[in-house]
C-alpha positions as a Markdown table, in Angstrom:
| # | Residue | x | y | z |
|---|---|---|---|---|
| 1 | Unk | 0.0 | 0.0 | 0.0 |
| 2 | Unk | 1.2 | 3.9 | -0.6 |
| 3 | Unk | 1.0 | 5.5 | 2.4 |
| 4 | Unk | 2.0 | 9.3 | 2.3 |
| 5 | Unk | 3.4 | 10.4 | 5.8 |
| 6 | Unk | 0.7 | 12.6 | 7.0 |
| 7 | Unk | -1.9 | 9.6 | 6.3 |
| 8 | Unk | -0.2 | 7.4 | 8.6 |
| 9 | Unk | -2.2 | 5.4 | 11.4 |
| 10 | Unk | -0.4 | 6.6 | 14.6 |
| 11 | Unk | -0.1 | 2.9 | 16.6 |
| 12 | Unk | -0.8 | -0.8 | 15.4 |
| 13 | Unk | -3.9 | -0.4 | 18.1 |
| 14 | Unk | -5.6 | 2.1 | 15.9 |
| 15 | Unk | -5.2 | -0.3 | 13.0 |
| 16 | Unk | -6.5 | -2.9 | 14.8 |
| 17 | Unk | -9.1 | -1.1 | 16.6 |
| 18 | Unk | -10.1 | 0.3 | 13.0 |
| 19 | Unk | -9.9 | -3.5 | 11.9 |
| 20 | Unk | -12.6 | -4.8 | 14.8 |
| 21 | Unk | -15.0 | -1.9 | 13.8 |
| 22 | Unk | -15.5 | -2.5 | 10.4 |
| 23 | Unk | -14.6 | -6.5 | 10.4 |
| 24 | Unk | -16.9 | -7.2 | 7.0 |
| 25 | Unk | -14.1 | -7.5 | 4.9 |
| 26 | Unk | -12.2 | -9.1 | 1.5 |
| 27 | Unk | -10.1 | -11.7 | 1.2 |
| 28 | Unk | -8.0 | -12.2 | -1.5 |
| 29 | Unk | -5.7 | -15.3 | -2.9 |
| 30 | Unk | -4.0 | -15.7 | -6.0 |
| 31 | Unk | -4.0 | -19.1 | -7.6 |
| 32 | Unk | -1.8 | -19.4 | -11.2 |
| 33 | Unk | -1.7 | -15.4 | -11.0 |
| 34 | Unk | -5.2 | -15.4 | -11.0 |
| 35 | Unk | -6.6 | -13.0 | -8.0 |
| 36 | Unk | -9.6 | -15.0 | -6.4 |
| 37 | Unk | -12.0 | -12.7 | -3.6 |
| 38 | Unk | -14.3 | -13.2 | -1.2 |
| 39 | Unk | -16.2 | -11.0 | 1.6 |
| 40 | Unk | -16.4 | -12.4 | 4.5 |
| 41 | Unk | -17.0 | -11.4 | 8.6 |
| 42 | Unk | -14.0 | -11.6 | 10.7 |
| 43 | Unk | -12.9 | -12.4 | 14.3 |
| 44 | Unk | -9.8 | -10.5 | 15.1 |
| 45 | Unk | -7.9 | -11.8 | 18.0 |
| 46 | Unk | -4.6 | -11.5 | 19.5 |
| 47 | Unk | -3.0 | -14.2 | 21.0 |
| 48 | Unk | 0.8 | -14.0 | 22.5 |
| 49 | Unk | 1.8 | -11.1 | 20.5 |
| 50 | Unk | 0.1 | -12.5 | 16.9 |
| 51 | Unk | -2.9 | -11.1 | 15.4 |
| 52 | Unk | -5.1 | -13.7 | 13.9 |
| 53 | Unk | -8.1 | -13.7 | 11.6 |
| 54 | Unk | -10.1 | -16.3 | 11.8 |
| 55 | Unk | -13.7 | -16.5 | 9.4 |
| 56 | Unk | -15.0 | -19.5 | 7.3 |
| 57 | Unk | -15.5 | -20.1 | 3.3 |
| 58 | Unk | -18.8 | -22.0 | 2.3 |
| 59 | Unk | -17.5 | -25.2 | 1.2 |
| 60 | Unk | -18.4 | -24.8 | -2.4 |
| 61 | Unk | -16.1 | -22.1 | -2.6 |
| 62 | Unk | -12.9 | -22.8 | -4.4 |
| 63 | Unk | -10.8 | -19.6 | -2.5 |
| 64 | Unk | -9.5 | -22.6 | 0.6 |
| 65 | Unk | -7.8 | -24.8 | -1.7 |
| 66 | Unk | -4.9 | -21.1 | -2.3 |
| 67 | Unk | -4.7 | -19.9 | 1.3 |
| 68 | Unk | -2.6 | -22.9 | 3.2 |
| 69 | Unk | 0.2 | -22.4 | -0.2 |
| 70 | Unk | 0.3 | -18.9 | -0.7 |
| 71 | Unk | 0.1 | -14.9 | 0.7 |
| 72 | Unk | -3.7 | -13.7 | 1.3 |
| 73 | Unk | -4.8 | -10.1 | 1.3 |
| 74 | Unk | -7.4 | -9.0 | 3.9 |
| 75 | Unk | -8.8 | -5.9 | 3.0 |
| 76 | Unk | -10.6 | -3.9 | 5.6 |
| 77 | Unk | -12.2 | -0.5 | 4.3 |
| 78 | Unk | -14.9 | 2.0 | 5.2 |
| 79 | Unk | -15.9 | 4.7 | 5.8 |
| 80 | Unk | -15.4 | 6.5 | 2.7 |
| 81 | Unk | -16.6 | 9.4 | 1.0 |
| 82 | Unk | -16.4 | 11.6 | -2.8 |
| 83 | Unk | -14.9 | 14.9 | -1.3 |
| 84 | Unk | -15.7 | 17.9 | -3.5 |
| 85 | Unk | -13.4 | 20.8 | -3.9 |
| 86 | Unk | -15.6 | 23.1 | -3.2 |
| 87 | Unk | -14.4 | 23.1 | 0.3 |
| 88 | Unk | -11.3 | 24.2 | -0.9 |
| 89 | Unk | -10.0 | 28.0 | -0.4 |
| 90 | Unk | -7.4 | 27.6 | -3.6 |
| 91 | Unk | -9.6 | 27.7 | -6.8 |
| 92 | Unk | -7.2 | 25.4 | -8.5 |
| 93 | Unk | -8.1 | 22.6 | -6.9 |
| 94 | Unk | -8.8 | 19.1 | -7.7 |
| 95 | Unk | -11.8 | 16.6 | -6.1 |
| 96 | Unk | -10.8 | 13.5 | -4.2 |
| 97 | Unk | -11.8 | 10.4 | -2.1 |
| 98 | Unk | -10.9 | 10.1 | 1.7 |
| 99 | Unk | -11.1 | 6.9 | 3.2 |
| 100 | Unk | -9.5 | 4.3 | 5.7 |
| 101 | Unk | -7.9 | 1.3 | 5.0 |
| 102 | Unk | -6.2 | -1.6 | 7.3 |
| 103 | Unk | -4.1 | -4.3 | 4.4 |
| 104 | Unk | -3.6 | -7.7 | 6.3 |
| 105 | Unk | -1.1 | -9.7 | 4.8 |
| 106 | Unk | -0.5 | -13.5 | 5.4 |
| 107 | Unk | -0.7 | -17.3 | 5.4 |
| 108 | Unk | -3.8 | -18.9 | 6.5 |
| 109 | Unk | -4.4 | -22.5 | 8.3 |
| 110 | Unk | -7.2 | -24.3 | 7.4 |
| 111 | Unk | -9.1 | -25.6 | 10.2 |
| 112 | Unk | -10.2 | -29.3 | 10.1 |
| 113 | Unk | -11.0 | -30.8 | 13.8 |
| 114 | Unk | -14.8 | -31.0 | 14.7 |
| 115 | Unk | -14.8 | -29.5 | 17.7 |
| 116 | Unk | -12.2 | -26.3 | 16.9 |
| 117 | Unk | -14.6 | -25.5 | 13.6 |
| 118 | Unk | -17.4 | -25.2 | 16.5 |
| 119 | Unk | -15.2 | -23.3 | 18.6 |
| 120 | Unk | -14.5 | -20.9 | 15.5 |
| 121 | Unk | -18.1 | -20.6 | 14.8 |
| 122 | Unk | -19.3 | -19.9 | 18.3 |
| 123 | Unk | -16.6 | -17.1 | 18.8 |
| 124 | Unk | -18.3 | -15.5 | 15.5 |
| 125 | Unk | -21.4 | -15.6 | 17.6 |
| 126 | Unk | -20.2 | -14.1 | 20.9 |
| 127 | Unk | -18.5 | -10.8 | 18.6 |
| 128 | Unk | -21.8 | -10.5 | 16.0 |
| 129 | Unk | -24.7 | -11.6 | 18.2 |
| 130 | Unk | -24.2 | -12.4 | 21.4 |
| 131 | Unk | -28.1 | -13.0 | 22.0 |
| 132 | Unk | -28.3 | -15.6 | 19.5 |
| 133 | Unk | -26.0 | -17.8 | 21.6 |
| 134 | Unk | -29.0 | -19.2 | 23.4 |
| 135 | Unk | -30.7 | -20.0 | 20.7 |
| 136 | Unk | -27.5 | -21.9 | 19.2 |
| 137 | Unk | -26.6 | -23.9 | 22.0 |
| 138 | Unk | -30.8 | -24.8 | 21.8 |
| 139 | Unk | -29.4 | -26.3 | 18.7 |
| 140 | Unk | -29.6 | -30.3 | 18.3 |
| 141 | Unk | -25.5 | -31.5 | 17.9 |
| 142 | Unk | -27.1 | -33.1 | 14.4 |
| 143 | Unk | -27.8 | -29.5 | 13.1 |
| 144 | Unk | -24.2 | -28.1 | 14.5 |
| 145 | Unk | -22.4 | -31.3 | 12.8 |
| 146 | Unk | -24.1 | -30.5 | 9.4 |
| 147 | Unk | -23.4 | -26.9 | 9.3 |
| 148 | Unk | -19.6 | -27.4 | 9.6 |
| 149 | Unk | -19.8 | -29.6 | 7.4 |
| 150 | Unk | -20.4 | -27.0 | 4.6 |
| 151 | Unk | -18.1 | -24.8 | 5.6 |
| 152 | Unk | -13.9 | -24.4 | 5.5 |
| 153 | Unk | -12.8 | -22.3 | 8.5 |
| 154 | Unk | -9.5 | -21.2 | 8.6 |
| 155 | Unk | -7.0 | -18.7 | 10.6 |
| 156 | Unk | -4.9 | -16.5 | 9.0 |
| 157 | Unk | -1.6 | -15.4 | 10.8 |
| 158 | Unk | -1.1 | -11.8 | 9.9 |
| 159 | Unk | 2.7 | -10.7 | 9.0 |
| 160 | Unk | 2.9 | -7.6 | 8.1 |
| 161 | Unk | -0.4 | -5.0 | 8.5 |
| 162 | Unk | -0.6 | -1.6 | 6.4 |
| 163 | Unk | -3.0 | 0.9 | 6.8 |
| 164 | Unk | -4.3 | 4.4 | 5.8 |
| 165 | Unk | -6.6 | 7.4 | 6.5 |
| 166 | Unk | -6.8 | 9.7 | 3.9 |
| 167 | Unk | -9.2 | 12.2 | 6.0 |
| 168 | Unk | -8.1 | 15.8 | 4.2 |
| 169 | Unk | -5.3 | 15.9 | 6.7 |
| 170 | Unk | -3.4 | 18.1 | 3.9 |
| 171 | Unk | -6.4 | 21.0 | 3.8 |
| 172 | Unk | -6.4 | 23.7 | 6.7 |
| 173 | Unk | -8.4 | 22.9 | 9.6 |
| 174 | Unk | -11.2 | 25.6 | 8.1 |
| 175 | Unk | -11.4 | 23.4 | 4.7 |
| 176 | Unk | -11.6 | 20.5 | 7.0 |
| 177 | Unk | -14.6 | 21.7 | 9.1 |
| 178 | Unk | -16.7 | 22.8 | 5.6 |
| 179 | Unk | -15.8 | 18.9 | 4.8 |
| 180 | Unk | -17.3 | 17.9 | 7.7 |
| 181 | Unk | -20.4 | 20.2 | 7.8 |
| 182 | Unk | -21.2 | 18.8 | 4.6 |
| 183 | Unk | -21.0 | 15.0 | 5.5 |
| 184 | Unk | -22.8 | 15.7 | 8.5 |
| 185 | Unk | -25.6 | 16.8 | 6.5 |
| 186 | Unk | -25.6 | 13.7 | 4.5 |
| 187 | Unk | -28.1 | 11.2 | 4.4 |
| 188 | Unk | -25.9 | 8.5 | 4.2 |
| 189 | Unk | -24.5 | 6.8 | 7.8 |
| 190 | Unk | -21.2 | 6.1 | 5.9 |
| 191 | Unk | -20.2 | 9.8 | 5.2 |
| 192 | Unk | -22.1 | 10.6 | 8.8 |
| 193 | Unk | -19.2 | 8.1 | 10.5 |
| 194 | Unk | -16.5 | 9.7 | 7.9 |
| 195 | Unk | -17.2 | 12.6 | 9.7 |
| 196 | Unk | -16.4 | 11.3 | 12.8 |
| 197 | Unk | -12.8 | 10.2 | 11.8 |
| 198 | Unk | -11.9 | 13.4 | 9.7 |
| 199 | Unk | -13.6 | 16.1 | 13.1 |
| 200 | Unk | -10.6 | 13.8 | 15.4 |
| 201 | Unk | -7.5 | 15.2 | 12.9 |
| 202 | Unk | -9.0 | 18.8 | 13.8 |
């Protein structure tokens, strides 16, 4: 990823902070030089100084047969927003996109024992929905044993994590503000929550 200086993240927290909020996110594997994607939920742990991702593929999917062999990709992204120059005090001014981004590189392990696909499962529970866990462990072991069966999880080691937020950090704090004011306005939750990150560089 290109990552101009005043874009930075400032810690590996925020990244990973960023990474929990917004943990809807792509995969991708290449297979014969042949990018392959997927969007998928994630569970983002850390566990004696590694960060993992763990998530599941639907069976059918042909994505798990790459990920064991080679490098993944793990985008995370949003919010994100079209940022007119209008703001702008210099006439001569272009429009852009900010946005935040978190890149997760690494090799993933596919997951094959019964009872640790459960366990992967009923971790996805407690971070999405902790009130459905009731309900699931309601569930007869016949159901639990068939929906593992059509899935592949996996956990995915990370080894190096990138990230940016492009949030106007080059515009004066005035052209920030009229950037804010009108994402604030917006209808939209994405540009509302944009507006969030870009009024904490202020």
């Amino acid at each position: 990823m290109f990552i101009p200086s005043m874009f930075k993240f400032d810690s590996e927290a925020e990244k990973i902070a960023f990474m929990k909020q917004y943990s809807f996110a792509t995969i991708i594997t290449t297979n014969n030089n042949v990018p392959l994607a997927t969007q998928l939920p994630f569970v983002i742990t850390e566990r004696e100084g590694k960060l993992i991702l763990s998530g599941h593929f639907a069976l059918a999917n042909e994505q798990p047969k790459y990920i064991e062999e080679n490098t993944s990709l793990v985008i995370f992204t949003e919010p994100h927003a079209y940022i007119s120059p209008l703001h702008y005090d210099k006439r001569e001014s272009v429009p852009t996109w900010d946005y935040i981004a978190v890149h997760a590189y690494g090799k993933a392990k596919i997951i094959t024992d019964e009872d640790s696909k459960l366990k992967t499962l009923e971790e996805m529970i407690m971070v999405y929905e902790q009130g459905y866990l009731e309900q699931w462990n309601s569930l007869s072991d016949k159901f639990k044993k068939g929906m593992i069966k059509g899935i592949v999880a996996f956990e995915l080691e990370v080894s190096d994590l990138q990230g940016q937020k492009k949030l106007s950090q080059n515009k004066s704090e005035v052209e920030r503000q009229r950037i804010i004011d009108q994402l604030e306005k917006s209808e939209s939750s994405v540009e509302n929550d944009l507006a969030d990150h870009i009024r904490k560089t202020i």
